[in-house]
MILUM-372380 format. One line per 5 residues: number of its first residue (from 0); their letters; for each residue x negated, y, z negated of C-alpha. Coordinates in pm, 1 decimal. Example, Ala and Ser with C-alpha at 12.3 -4.5 7.8 and 13.67 -1.06 7.14 Angstrom:
% residues 2
0	as	-1230.0 -450.0 -780.0 ~ -1367.0 -106.0 -714.0 .
% end
This chain:
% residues 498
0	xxxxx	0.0 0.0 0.0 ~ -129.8 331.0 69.0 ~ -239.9 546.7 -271.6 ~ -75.6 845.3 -219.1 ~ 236.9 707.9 -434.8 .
5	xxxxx	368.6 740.5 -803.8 ~ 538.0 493.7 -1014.1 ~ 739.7 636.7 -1251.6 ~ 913.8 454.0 -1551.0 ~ 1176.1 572.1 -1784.5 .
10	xxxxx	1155.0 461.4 -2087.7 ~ 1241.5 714.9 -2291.1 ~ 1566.0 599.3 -2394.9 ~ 1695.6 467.9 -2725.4 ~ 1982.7 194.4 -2611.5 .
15	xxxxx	2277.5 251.9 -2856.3 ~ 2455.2 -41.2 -2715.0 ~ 2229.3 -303.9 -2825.7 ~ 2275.0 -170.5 -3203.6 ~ 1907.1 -181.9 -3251.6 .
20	xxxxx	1632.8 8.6 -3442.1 ~ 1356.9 -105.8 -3191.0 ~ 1398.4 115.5 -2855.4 ~ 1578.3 -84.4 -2548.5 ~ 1234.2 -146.4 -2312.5 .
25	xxxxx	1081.2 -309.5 -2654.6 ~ 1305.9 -558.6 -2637.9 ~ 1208.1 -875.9 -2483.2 ~ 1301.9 -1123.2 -2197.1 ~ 1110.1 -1380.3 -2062.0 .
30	xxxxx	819.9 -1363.4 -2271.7 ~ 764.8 -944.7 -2200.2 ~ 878.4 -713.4 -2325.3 ~ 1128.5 -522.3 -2081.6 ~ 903.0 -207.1 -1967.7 .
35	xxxxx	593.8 -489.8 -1930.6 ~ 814.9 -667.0 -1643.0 ~ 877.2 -352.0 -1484.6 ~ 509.1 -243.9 -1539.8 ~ 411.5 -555.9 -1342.3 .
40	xxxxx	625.7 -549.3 -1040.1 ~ 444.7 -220.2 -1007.5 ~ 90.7 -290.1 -1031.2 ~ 21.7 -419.9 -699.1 ~ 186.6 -150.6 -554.2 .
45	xxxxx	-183.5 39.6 -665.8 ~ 1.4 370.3 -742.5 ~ -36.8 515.1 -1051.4 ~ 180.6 451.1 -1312.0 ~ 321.8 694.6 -1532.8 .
50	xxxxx	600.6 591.7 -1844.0 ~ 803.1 860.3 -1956.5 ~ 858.5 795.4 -2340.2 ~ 1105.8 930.5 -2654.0 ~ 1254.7 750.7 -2857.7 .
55	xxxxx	1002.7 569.2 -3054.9 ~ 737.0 710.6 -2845.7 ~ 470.0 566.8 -3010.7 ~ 549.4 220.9 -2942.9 ~ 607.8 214.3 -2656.2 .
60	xxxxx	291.3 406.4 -2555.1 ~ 108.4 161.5 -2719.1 ~ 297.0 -120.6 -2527.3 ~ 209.1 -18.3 -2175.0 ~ -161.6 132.8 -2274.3 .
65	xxxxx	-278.8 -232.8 -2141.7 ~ -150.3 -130.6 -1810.8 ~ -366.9 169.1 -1784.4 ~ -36.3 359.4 -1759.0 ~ -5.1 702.7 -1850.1 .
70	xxxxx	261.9 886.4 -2088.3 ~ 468.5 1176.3 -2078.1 ~ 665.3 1287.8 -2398.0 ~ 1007.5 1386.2 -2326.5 ~ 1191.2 1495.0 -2596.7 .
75	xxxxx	1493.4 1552.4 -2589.0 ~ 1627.5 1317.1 -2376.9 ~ 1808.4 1534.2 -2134.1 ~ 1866.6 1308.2 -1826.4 ~ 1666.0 1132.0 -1587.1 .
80	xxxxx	1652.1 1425.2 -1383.8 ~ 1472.9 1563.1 -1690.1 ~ 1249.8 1318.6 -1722.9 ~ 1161.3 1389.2 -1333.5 ~ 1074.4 1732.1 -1434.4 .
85	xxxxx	881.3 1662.8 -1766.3 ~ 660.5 1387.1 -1544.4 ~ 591.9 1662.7 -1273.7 ~ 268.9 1765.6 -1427.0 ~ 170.9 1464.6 -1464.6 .
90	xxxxx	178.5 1319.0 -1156.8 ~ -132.0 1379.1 -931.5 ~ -160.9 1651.1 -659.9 ~ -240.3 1320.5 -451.2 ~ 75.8 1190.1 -508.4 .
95	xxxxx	326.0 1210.1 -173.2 ~ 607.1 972.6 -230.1 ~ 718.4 833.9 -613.0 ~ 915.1 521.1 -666.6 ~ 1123.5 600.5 -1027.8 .
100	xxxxx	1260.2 293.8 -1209.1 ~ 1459.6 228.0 -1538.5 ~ 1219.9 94.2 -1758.6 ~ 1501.8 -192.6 -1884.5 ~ 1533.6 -343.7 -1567.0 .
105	xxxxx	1327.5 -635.3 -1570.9 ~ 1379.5 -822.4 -1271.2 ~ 1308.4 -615.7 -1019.0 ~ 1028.2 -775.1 -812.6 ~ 726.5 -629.7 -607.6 .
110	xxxxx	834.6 -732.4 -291.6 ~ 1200.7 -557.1 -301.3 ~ 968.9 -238.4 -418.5 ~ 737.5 -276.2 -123.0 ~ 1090.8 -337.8 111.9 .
115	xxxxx	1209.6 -8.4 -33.5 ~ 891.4 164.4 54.3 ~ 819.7 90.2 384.0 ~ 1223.0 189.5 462.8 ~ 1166.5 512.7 273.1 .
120	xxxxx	844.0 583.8 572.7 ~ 1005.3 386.6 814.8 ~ 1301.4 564.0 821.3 ~ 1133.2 964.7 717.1 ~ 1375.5 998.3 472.3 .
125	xxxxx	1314.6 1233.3 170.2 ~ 1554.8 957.7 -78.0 ~ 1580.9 614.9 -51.3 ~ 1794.1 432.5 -288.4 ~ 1783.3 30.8 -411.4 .
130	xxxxx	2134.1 -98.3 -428.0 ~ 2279.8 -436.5 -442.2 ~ 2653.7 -573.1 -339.5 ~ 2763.9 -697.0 -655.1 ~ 3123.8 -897.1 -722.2 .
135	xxxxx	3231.2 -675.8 -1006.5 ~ 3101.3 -325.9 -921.4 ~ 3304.4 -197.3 -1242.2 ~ 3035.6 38.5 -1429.5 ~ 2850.3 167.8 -1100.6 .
140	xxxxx	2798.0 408.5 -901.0 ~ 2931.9 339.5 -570.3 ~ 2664.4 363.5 -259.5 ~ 2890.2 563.0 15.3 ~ 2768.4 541.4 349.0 .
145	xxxxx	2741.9 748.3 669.9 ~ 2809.2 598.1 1002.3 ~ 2477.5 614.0 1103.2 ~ 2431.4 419.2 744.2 ~ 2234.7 675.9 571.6 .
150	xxxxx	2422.8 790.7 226.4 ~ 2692.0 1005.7 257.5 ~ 2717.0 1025.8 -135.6 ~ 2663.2 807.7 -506.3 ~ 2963.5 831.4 -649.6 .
155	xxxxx	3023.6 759.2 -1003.5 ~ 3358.6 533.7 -1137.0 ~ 3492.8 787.6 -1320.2 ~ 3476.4 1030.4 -999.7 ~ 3565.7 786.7 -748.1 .
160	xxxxx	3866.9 755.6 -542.9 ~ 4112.5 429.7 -550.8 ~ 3949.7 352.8 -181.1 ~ 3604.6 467.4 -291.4 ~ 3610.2 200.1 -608.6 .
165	xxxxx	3651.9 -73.6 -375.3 ~ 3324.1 -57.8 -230.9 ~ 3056.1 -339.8 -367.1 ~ 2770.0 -174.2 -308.8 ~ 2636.7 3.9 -592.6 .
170	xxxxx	2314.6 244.9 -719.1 ~ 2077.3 52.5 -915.3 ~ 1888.5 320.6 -1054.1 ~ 1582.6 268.1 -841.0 ~ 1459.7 514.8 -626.3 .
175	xxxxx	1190.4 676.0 -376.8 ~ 1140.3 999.7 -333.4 ~ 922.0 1244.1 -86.0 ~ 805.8 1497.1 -388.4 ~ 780.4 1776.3 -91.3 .
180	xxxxx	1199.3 1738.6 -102.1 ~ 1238.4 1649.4 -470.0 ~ 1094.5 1913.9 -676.4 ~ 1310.5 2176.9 -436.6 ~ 1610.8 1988.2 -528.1 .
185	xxxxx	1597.2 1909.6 -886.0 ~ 1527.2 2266.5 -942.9 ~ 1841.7 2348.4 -782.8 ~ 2071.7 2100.2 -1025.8 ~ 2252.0 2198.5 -1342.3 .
190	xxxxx	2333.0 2010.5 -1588.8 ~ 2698.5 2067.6 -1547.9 ~ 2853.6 1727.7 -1672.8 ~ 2987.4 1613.8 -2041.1 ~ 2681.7 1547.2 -2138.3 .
195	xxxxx	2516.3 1820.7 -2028.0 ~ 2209.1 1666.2 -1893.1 ~ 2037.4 1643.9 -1505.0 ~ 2079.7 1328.5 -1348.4 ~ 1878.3 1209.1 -1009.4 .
200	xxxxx	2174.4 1156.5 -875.1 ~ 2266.2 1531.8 -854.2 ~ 1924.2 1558.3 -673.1 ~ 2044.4 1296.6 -417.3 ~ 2338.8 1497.4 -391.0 .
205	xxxxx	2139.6 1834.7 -313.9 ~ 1918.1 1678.9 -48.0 ~ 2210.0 1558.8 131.7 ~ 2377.2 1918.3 81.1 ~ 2084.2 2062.1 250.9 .
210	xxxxx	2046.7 1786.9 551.3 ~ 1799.9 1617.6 413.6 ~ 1788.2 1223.7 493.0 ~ 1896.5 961.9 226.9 ~ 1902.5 600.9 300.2 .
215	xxxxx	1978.5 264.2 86.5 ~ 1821.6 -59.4 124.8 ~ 1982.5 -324.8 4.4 ~ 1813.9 -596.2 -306.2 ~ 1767.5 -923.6 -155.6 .
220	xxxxx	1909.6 -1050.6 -519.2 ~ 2171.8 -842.9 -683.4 ~ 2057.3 -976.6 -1021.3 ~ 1717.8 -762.0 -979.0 ~ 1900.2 -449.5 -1075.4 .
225	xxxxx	2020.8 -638.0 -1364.6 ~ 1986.2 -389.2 -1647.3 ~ 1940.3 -490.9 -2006.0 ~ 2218.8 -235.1 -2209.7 ~ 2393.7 -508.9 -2410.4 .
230	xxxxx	2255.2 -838.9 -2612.6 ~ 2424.7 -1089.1 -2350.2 ~ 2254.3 -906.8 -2085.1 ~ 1933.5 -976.6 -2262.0 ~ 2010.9 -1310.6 -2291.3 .
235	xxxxx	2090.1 -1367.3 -1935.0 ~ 1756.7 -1191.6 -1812.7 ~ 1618.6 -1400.2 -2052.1 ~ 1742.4 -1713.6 -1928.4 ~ 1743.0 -1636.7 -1542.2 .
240	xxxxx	1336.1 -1583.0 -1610.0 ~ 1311.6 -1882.2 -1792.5 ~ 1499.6 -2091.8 -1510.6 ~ 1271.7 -1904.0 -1296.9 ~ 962.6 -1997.7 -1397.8 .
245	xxxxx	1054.3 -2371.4 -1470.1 ~ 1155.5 -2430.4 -1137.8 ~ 784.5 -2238.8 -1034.8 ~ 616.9 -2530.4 -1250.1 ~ 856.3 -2772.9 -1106.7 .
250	xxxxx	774.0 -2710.4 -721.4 ~ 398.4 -2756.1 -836.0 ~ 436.4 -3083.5 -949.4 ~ 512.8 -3033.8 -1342.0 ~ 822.6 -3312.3 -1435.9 .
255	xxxxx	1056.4 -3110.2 -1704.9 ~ 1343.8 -3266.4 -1837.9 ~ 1652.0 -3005.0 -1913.4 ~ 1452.0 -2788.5 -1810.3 ~ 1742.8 -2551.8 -1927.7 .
260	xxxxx	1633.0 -2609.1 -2298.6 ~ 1273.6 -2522.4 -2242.3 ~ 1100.0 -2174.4 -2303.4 ~ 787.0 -2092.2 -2073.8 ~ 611.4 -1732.4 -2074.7 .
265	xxxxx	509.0 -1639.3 -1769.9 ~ 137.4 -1670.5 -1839.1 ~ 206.2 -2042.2 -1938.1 ~ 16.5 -2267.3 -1668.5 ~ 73.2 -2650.4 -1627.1 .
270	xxxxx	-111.8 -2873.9 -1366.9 ~ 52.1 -3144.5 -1188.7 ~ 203.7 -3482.2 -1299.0 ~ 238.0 -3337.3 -1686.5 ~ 553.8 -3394.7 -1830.2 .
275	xxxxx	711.7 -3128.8 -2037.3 ~ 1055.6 -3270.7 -2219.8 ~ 1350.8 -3107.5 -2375.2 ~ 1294.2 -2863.6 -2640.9 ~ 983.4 -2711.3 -2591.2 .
280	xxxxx	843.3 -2408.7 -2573.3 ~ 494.7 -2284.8 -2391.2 ~ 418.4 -1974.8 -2493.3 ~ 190.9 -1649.3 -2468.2 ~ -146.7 -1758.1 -2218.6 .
285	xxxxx	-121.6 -2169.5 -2287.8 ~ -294.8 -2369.2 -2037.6 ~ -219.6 -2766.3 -1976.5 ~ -405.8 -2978.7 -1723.3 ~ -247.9 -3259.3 -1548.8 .
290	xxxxx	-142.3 -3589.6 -1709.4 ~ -24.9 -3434.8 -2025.4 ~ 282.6 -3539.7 -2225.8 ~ 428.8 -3263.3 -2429.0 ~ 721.5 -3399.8 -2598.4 .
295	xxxxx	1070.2 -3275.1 -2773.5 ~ 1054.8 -2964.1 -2989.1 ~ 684.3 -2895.8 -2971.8 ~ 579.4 -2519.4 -2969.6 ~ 232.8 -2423.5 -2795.6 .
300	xxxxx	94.2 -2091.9 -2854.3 ~ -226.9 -1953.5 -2641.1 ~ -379.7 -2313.1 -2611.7 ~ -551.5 -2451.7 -2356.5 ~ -533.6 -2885.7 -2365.5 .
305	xxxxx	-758.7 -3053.4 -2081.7 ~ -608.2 -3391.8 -1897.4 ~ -406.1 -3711.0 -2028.1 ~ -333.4 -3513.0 -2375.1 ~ -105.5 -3597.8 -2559.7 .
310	xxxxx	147.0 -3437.7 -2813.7 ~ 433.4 -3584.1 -2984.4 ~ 712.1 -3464.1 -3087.2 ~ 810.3 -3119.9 -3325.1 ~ 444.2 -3014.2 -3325.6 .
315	xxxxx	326.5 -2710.3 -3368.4 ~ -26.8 -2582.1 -3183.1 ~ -169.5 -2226.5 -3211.3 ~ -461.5 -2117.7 -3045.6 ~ -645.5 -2422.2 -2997.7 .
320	xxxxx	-838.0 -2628.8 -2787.3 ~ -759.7 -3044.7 -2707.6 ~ -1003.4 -3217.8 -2491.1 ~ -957.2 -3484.3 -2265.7 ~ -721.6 -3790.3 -2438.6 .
325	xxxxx	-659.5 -3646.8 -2776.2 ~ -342.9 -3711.0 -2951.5 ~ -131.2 -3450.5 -3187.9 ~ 162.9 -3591.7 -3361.2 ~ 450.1 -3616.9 -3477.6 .
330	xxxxx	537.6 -3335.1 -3685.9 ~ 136.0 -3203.0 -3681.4 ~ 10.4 -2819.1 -3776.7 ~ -317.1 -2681.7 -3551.3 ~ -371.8 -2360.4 -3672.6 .
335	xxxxx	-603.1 -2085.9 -3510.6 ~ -947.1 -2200.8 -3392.8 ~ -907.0 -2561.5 -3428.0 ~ -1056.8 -2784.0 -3180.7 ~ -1007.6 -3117.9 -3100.6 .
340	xxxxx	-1329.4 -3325.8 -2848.6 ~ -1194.7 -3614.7 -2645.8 ~ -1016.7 -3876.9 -2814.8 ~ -1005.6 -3708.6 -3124.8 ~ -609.0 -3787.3 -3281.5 .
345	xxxxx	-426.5 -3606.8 -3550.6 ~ -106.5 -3766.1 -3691.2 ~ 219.5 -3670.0 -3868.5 ~ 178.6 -3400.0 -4098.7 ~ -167.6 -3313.3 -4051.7 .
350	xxxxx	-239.9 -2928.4 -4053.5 ~ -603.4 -2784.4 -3906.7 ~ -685.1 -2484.8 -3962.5 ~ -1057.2 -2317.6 -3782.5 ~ -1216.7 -2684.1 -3750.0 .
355	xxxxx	-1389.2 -2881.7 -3492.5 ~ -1288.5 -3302.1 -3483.4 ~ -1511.5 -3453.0 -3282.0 ~ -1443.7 -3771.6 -3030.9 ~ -1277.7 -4046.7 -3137.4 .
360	xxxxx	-1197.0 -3834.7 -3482.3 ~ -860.8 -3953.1 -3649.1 ~ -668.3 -3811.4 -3917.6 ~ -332.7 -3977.2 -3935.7 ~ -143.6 -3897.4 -4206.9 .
365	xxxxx	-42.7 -3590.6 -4446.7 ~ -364.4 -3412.5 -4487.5 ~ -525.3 -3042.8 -4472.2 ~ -810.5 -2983.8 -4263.1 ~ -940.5 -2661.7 -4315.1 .
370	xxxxx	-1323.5 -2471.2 -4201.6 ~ -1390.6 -2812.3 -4095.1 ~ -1641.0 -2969.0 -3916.9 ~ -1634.0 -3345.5 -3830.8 ~ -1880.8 -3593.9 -3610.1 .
375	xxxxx	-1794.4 -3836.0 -3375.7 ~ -1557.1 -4143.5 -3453.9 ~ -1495.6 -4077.4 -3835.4 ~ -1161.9 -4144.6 -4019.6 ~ -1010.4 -3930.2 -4238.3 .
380	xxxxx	-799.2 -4082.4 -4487.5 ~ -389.5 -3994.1 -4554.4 ~ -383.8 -3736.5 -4791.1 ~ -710.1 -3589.3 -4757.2 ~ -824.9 -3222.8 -4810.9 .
385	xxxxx	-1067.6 -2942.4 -4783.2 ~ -1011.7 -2684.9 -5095.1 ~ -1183.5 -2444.0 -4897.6 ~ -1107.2 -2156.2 -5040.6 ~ -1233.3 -2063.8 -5465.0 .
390	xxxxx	-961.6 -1759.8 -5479.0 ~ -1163.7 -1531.9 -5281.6 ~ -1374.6 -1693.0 -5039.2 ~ -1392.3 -1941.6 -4782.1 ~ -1589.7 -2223.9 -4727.7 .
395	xxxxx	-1670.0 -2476.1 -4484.1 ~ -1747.7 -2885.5 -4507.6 ~ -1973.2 -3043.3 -4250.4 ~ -1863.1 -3460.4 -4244.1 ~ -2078.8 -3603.9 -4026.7 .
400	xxxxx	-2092.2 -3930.5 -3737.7 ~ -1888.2 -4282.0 -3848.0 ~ -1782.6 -4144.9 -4241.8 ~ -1523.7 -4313.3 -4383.8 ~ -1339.1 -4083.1 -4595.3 .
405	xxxxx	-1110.7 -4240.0 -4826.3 ~ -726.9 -4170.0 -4879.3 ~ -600.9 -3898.9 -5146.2 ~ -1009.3 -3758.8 -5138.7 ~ -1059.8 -3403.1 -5232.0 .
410	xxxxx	-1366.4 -3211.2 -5078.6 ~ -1453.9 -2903.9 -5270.4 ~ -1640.3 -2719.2 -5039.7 ~ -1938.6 -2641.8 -4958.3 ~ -1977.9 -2988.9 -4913.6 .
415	xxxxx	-2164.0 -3239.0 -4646.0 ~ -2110.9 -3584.3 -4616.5 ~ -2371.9 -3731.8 -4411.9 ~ -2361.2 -4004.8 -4140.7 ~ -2160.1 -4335.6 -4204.1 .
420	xxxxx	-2093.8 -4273.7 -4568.6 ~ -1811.1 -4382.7 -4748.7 ~ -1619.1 -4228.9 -4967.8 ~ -1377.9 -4344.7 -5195.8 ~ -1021.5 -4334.6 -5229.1 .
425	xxxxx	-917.6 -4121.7 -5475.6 ~ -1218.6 -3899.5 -5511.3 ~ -1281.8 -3560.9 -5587.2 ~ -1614.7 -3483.4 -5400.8 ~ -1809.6 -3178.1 -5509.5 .
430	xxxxx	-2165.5 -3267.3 -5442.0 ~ -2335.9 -3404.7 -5091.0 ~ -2349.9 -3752.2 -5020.4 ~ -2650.9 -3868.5 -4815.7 ~ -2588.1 -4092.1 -4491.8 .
435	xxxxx	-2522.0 -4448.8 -4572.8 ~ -2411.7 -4376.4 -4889.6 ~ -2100.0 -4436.0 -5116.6 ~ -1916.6 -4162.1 -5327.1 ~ -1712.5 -4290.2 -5610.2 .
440	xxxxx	-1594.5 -3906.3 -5779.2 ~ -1288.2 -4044.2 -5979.3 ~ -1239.4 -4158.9 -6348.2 ~ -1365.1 -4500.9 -6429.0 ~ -1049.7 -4784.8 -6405.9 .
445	xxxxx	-1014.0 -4934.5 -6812.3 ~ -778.6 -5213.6 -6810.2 ~ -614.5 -5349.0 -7137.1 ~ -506.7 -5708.2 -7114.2 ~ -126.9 -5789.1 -7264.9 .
450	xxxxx	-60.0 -5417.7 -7269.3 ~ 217.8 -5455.1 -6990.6 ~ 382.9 -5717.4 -7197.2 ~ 348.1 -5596.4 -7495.5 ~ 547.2 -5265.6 -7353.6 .
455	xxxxx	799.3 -5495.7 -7239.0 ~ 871.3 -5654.0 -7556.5 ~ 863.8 -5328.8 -7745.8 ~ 1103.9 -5211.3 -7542.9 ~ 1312.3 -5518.5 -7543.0 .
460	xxxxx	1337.3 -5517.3 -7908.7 ~ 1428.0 -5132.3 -7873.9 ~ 1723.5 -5204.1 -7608.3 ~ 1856.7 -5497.0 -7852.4 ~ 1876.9 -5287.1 -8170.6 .
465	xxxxx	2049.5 -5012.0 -7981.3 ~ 2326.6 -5271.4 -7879.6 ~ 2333.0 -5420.0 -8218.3 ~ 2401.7 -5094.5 -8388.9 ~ 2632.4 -4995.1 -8122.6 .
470	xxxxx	2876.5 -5289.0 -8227.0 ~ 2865.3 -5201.9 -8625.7 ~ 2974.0 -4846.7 -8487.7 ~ 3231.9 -5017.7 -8340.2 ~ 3360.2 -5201.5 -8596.1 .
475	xxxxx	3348.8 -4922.5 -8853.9 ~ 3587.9 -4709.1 -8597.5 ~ 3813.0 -5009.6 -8581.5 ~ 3864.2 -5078.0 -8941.9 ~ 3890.9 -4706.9 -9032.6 .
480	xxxxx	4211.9 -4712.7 -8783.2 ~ 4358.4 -4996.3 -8893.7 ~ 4367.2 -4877.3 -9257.2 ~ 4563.3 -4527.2 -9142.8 ~ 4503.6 -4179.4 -9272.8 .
485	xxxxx	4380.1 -4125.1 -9610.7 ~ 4645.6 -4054.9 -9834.6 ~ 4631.5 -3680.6 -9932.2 ~ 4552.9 -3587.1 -10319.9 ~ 4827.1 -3364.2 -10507.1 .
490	xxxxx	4790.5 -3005.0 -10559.4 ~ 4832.8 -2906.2 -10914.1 ~ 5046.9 -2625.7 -10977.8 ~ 4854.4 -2290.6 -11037.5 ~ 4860.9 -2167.1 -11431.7 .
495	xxx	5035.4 -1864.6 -11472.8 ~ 4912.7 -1565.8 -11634.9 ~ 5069.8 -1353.5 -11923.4 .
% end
């Protein structure tokens, strides 16, 4: 695309109908946030970009800072014609033509901008407009057409006749503009409506008041002008990019099943012949090579897992790394920074946290892993765990090759436990252990013949007196009703005094 263009973004609105405190294009769909979509369907256009912000200004500035994008305060929010003017200065003396765009319309996609463009320069017009035949126009403004099909007008609902509310084709809100014709016309609006405010549209209006030539090209997708005003039209952008980018994986190869129930960011990458099943979700910049399995209700966060990996079901992995043939699951925890070498296998309700298993590593069952570091083919035993941490600092453990840590261990770390040593169940390590060596760090075992019978016949004799003394209560209560009420003593009578 030539460089002589301007992408503006409005974004300075605060979305009342979504009954939020966080502004509208800080809401998210898709895995971006809403002024991030429309930030990326403009970057290849190589214009500059410039976001017009208000309402919760700083937020949003700091949201599209990534994108190199500039920011222009406009406060108050009088209209987008307003926000036309405020971005004026802006905009750089380079700048010949500027596409504008709602910053809460998400779907909108580079090559409908590029179609818009090259119509705008095709067709020397000094407005284009992006519009989009929709079955229920109620809402829009109507798209009213010449003969020669240039617009004749945009005509809001409210404004529009019984013959004039018929027509499909509405504005989407997306325009591009020749600044030589723009600037002339906005100055010439007033903000004569309810609201008092200056509206784009007026400026469309003016150009055609002055013969100035306005076209509209047409969305290829009337859902790419889908704006984002409510909660349930979140939801649908949300699920229509979703949809979207399953059915991207799926024409590369990637088997999902329902895919319907499965969330994947658009950063997410998956090689062929994986296998993604219902209930998961692939999020922020995960990578998966081919021959993976992930199954139901796992969540993957910024991970990247090599080939024939494998992770079972409702488990839980956050920036980490799974080589080649390693196994995660059920119900297992990897935590920031853990890494797991080829083979390595982590079972049900394991959590890792900032440690390093190396090949053939397994740790089955119920343990904590924590500033870890362990060689090649050891086992680490259920119920085993770092205590890495003394209330202020932490502290790492180095097991080495072939250990054999036993179940229910405790390492206190620091701590190293050299090459094939064993340690015993039960222990609570807080020294080294050499290689080839057994740790036994747990109370010595006493054991007192008879005691368990003895117990048993205490207690027998306990149970037996308690029955025998509940029957003589018994009988007492028996006896004592059979006999009736005691009879009552007479009162004598009270001496009287002189």
């Amino acid at each position: 695309m030539p460089k002589d263009l301007a992408c503006v973004i409005l974004a300075a609105g605060k979305g009342t109908r979504l009954k939020s405190e966080i502004a509208k294009v800080l809401h998210s769909a898709g895995g971006r946030t809403l002024v991030e979509h429309v930030i990326t369907a403009c970057l290849p256009l190589e214009g500059e970009i410039l976001t017009v912000v208000g309402h919760q200004a700083e937020s949003v500035t700091a949201a599209v800072a990534p994108f190199k994008s500039k920011t222009v305060l406009q406060r108050p929010q009088n209209g987008t014609g307003h926000a036309m003017l405020i971005a004026r200065a802006a905009i750089s003396a380079k700048a010949r033509l500027a596409i504008v765009l709602p910053g809460d319309a998400p779907l909108i996609r580079t090559e409908t901008l590029i179609a818009l463009i090259e119509a705008h320069r095709k067709g020397e017009a000094a407005a284009t407009v992006l519009t989009a035949e929709l079955d229920d126009p109620t809402g829009y403004g109507r798209i009213v057409r010449k003969k020669d099909s240039s617009v004749a007008a945009i005509v809001e609902e409210k404004s529009a006749t019984e013959a004039q509310r018929k027509i499909r084709e509405v504005n989407s809100g997306i325009y591009c503009f020749s600044l030589e014709h723009l600037w002339p016309a906005l100055a010439k609006v007033r903000p004569e409506n309810a609201h008092h405010e200056l509206y784009l549209t007026d400026a469309v209006a003016e150009l055609n008041k002055t013969g100035k030539r306005v076209l509209a090209v047409k969305a290829a997708s009337a859902r790419e002008i889908l704006g984002c005003n409510t909660r349930a039209e979140l939801a649908e952008a949300d699920r229509i990019f979703r949809a979207l980018k399953a059915a991207a994986l799926m024409d590369a190869g990637v088997t999902i099943y329902l895919p319907e129930t499965v969330l994947i960011d658009p950063e997410v990458e998956v090689e062929s012949d994986s296998v993604i099943e219902p209930g998961v979700q692939l999020l922020g910049k995960t990578r998966i090579g081919p021959h993976c399995r992930i199954q139901s209700g796992s969540v993957l966060t910024d991970s990247k897992l090599e080939h024939h990996v494998l992770v079972r079901q409702h488990s839980i992995i956050t920036g980490s790394s799974l080589s080649a043939g390693a196994i995660v699951g059920p119900f297992a925890r990897l935590r920031e920074g853990t890494e797991l070498l080829a083979g390595a296998r982590v079972g049900n309700f394991v959590e890792v946290k900032k440690s390093t298993l190396g090949e053939g590593v397994k740790a089955m069952h119920l343990s904590y892993l924590g500033d870890l570091t362990v060689g090649r083919e050891s086992n680490i035993g259920a119920g085993t765990i770092t205590c890495n941490y003394d209330g202020m600092k932490k502290y790492p453990t180095t097991i080495g090759e072939r250990v054999f840590v036993g179940s229910d261990s405790a390492l206190v770390a620091p701590v190293r436990i050299g090459d094939r040593a064993y340690i015993a169940a039960g222990s609570t390590v807080t020294d080294d252990v050499p290689a080839d060596a057994l740790a036994i760090a747990r109370g010595c075992q006493v054991n007192k013949e008879g005691w368990a019978a003895e117990r048993r016949r205490r207690m027998a004799e306990a149970a037996a007196a308690s029955a025998e003394q509940k029957v003589r209560d018994g009988n007492n209560l028996s006896k004592q009703k059979s006999q009736g009420p005691s009879p009552k003593g007479k009162r004598g009578k009270r001496s009287s005094r002189p």
